[in-house]
C-alpha angles and dihedrals in degrees: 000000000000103000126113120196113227123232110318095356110115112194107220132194113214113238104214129233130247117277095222129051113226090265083072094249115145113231121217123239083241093058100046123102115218113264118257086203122100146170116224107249101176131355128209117241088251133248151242130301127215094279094039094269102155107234119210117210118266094213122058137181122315096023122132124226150181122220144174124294092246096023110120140033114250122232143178118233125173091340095304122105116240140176128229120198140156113253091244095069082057110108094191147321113254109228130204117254116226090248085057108052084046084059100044 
């Protein structure tokens, strides 16, 4: 992929749900709500503070996120849909726990 996010802006790919609840029920694509869970595609190199600090992102590629309902625009790149926000619309960053990565 060829695209670059400018200062603050983050591109970020959905992850989707799951398609089932734990009852076991399937849920329609019309009743599902868009995923506010991500994974970092691409990071911008940062920007300026108040007294002209440069501020490096504290997310980086291949993290995954949560973010607001609304937070992002959503864009088309290379025919998959993405998302571009600003790092500030980010809520956390999920981290691995250390069963998980053993897994893994």
């Amino acid at each position: 992929m060829h695209f670059r996010p400018l200062h603050d802006r983050v591109l970020v790919r959905r992850i989707e749900a799951e398609e089932k609840t734990a009852g076991g029920i399937i849920i329609p694509d019309t009743a599902k709500e868009k995923p506010m869970e991500g994974e970092v595609v691409a990071v911008g190199p940062g920007t300026r503070d108040e007294t002209g600090k440069f501020v490096e992102l504290g997310v980086q590629a291949g993290d995954r996120i949560l973010f607001g309902k609304w937070s992002g625009t959503e864009v088309r790149i290379e025919g998959e849909d993405l998302l571009i926000m600003k790092e500030s619309d980010i809520l956390g960053v999920i981290e691995a726990t250390a069963e998980l990565k053993r897994a893994a």
